[in-house]
C-alpha positions in Angstrom: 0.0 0.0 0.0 1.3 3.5 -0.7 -0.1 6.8 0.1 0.9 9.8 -1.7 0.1 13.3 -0.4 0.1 15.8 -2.8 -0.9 19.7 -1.9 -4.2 19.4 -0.2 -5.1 16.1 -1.5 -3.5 12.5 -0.3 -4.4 9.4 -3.2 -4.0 5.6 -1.4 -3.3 2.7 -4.1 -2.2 -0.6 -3.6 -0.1 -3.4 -5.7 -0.6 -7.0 -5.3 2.5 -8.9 -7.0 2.9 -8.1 -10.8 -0.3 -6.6 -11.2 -1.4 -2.9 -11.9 -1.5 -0.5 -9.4 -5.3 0.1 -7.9 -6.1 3.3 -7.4 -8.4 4.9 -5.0 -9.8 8.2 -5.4 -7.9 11.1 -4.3 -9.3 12.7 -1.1 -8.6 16.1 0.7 -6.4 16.3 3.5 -4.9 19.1 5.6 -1.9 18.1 7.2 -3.0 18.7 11.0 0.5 19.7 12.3 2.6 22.3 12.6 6.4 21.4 11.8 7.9 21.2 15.3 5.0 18.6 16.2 5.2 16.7 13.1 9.0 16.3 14.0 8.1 15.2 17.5 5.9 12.6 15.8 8.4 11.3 13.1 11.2 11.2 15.8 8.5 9.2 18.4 7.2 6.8 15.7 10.6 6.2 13.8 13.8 6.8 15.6 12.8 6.4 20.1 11.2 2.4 18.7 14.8 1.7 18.0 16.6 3.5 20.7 14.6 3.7 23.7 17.0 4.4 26.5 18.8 7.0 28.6 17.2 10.3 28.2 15.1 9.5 25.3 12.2 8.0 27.7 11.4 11.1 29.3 10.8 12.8 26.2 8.5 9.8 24.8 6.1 10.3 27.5 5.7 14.0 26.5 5.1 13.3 23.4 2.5 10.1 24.1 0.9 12.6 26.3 0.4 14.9 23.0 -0.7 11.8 21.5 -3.8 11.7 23.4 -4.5 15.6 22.8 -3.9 15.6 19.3 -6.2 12.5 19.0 -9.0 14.2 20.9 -8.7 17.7 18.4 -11.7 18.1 15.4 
Protein backbone atom coordinates (compact mmCIF):
# COMPACT_ATOMS: atom_id res chain seq x y z
CA UNK A 1 0.00 0.00 0.00
CA UNK A 2 1.33 3.52 -0.66
CA UNK A 3 -0.09 6.82 0.14
CA UNK A 4 0.90 9.80 -1.66
CA UNK A 5 0.13 13.35 -0.44
CA UNK A 6 0.05 15.76 -2.82
CA UNK A 7 -0.86 19.69 -1.88
CA UNK A 8 -4.18 19.36 -0.18
CA UNK A 9 -5.13 16.12 -1.53
CA UNK A 10 -3.53 12.47 -0.35
CA UNK A 11 -4.43 9.36 -3.17
CA UNK A 12 -3.99 5.64 -1.42
CA UNK A 13 -3.30 2.73 -4.07
CA UNK A 14 -2.17 -0.58 -3.62
CA UNK A 15 -0.10 -3.43 -5.71
CA UNK A 16 -0.57 -7.02 -5.27
CA UNK A 17 2.50 -8.87 -6.96
CA UNK A 18 2.90 -8.13 -10.78
CA UNK A 19 -0.34 -6.57 -11.15
CA UNK A 20 -1.36 -2.85 -11.88
CA UNK A 21 -1.54 -0.48 -9.38
CA UNK A 22 -5.33 0.09 -7.88
CA UNK A 23 -6.10 3.34 -7.45
CA UNK A 24 -8.43 4.85 -5.00
CA UNK A 25 -9.84 8.17 -5.44
CA UNK A 26 -7.93 11.10 -4.28
CA UNK A 27 -9.31 12.71 -1.06
CA UNK A 28 -8.60 16.10 0.67
CA UNK A 29 -6.41 16.31 3.54
CA UNK A 30 -4.91 19.13 5.55
CA UNK A 31 -1.89 18.10 7.24
CA UNK A 32 -3.00 18.74 11.04
CA UNK A 33 0.46 19.70 12.30
CA UNK A 34 2.59 22.32 12.61
CA UNK A 35 6.39 21.41 11.85
CA UNK A 36 7.86 21.16 15.28
CA UNK A 37 4.97 18.60 16.25
CA UNK A 38 5.24 16.65 13.08
CA UNK A 39 9.00 16.30 13.99
CA UNK A 40 8.08 15.16 17.51
CA UNK A 41 5.90 12.65 15.83
CA UNK A 42 8.37 11.25 13.07
CA UNK A 43 11.19 11.19 15.78
CA UNK A 44 8.46 9.16 18.37
CA UNK A 45 7.15 6.78 15.69
CA UNK A 46 10.63 6.23 13.75
CA UNK A 47 13.75 6.78 15.60
CA UNK A 48 12.76 6.40 20.14
CA UNK A 49 11.23 2.40 18.66
CA UNK A 50 14.78 1.71 17.98
CA UNK A 51 16.64 3.49 20.70
CA UNK A 52 14.64 3.72 23.74
CA UNK A 53 16.96 4.39 26.45
CA UNK A 54 18.81 7.01 28.63
CA UNK A 55 17.18 10.30 28.24
CA UNK A 56 15.14 9.48 25.28
CA UNK A 57 12.21 7.98 27.71
CA UNK A 58 11.37 11.12 29.30
CA UNK A 59 10.76 12.84 26.18
CA UNK A 60 8.55 9.82 24.75
CA UNK A 61 6.09 10.30 27.48
CA UNK A 62 5.70 14.01 26.49
CA UNK A 63 5.11 13.33 23.44
CA UNK A 64 2.48 10.13 24.11
CA UNK A 65 0.86 12.55 26.28
CA UNK A 66 0.42 14.88 23.03
CA UNK A 67 -0.72 11.83 21.48
CA UNK A 68 -3.75 11.74 23.40
CA UNK A 69 -4.49 15.61 22.76
CA UNK A 70 -3.87 15.62 19.31
CA UNK A 71 -6.18 12.47 18.97
CA UNK A 72 -9.04 14.20 20.89
CA UNK A 73 -8.70 17.73 18.35
CA UNK A 74 -11.72 18.13 15.36
Amino acid sequence: MRITHQSETIQLSWQRGYESPRLAPEVRFQQPFDEENAAELRWYLEDYLKFPYGIFPDNAVKIEQKLQHWGQQP
